[in-house]
N, C-alpha and C positions, 0 to 999 in steps of 0.2 A: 504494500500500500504506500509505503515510503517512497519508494522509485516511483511511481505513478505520478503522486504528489509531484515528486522535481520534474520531471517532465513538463509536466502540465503545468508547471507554473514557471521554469525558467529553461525551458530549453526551445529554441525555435526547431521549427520543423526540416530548415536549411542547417544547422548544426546536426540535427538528429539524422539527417542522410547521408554528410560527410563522416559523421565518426561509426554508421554502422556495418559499414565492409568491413572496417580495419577492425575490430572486433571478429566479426564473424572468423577470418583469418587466424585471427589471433587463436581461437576457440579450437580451429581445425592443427595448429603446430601444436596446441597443448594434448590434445587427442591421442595424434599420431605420433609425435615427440616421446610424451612421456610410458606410453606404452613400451618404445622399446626401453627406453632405461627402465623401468621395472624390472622386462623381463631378464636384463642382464643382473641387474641386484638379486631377482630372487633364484635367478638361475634354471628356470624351469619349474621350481618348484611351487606349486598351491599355496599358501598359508594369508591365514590370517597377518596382518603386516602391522596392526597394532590392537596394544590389548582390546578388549570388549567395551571397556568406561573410554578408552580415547578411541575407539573409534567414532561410537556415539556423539560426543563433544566435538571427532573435527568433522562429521556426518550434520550436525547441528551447524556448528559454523558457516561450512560450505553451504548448504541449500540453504541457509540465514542471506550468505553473502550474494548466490543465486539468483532469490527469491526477491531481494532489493534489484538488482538488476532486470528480474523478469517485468517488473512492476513500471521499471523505468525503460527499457528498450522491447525486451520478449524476441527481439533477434536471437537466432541460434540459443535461447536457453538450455533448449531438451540439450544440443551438443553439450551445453553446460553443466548440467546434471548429469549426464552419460560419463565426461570426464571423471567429477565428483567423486561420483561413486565409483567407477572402474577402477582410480587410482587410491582409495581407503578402503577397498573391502573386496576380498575374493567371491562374492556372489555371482552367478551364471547372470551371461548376458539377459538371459531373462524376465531375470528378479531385477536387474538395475532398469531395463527399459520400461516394466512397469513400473517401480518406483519412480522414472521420469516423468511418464504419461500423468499421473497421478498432482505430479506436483506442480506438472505443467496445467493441469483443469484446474487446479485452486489460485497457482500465482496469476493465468491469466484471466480468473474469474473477477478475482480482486480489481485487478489492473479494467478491464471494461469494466466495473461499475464505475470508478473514479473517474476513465475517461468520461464516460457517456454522461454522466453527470457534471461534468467542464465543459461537455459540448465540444468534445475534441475527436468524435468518431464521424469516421467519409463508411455512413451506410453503406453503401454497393461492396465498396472493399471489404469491410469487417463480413458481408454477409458469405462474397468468393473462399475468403482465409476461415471463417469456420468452418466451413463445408469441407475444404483442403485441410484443414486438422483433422476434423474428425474421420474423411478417410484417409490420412497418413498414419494417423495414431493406428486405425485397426490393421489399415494393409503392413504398417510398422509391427504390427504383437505377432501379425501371422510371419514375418519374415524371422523373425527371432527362434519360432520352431524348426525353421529350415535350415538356416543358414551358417556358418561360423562366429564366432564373436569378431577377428580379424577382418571378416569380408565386410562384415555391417560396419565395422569402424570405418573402413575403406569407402565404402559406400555411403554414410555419411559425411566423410571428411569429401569425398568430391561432388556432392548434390547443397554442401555450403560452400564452398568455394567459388560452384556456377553462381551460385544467389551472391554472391562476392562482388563477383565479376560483374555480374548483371548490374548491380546495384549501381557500381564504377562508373561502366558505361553511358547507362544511363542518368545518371545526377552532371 
């Protein structure tokens, strides 16, 4: 609700289209980046990577730090949360993409009421991007039965880099 807030009251919409490729980006190197250092640290090995009470705490923090962001941009969050979680907790791509979806329906529930009540939502758009969420979120849960955790990283890290790109171009 914080992020929303600033938005809406001190960010123009020409600020807010320059700085959200370079984010998105940023989202995609932290992704694909820190996945391999993981893997080299833990050597191939599973484990839990911190105790149960710090996890929790930097699992708290991260979707805290997140969820102020989703409120104020919502660009690439779910990549945001994907990271999050990928890089604090050994759970199956599974468990994290739902715990994305999830927190992605609450942080951007938040975030449109604020807008919509500052009179800051373009109807037609918001009505394309729900529709577009909620079939990405499902064609998204069914792809997580299929597919590897690596390839869906890959595959997300380059369908936000198009939107990157696009954004670039276009502004």
């Amino acid at each position: 609700m914080v992020g929303a807030f600033i938005v809406a009251e001190l960010v123009t919409p020409t600020q807010f289209r320059a700085v959200t490729p370079y984010v998105l980006v940023g989202c995609v190197v932290v992704l694909l980046f820190f996945q391999r250092v993981r893997q080299r640290i833990d050597d191939g090995a599973r484990r839990e990577r911190f105790s149960p009470k710090s996890t929790r705490a930097l699992l708290t923090m991260g979707y805290s730090v997140t969820s102020l962001y989703a409120g104020a941009f919502g660009a690439s969050v779910g990549v945001m949360i994907l990271t999050v979680a990928s890089r604090l907790t050994s759970w199956p791509w599974k468990q994290i993409n739902a715990t994305k979806n999830l927190l992605c329906l609450v942080t951007s529930g938040i975030g449109f009421v604020v807008y919509a009540a500052s009179d800051l939502v373009l109807w037609p758009v918001w009505a394309v991007l729900a529709v577009s969420m909620a079939v990405g979120g499902v064609l998204g849960q069914k792809l997580t039965d299929h597919l590897p955790a690596q390839v869906l990283r890959v595959l997300v890290a380059t369908v936000t880099t198009i939107a990157a790109g696009a954004l670039v171009l276009t502004s």
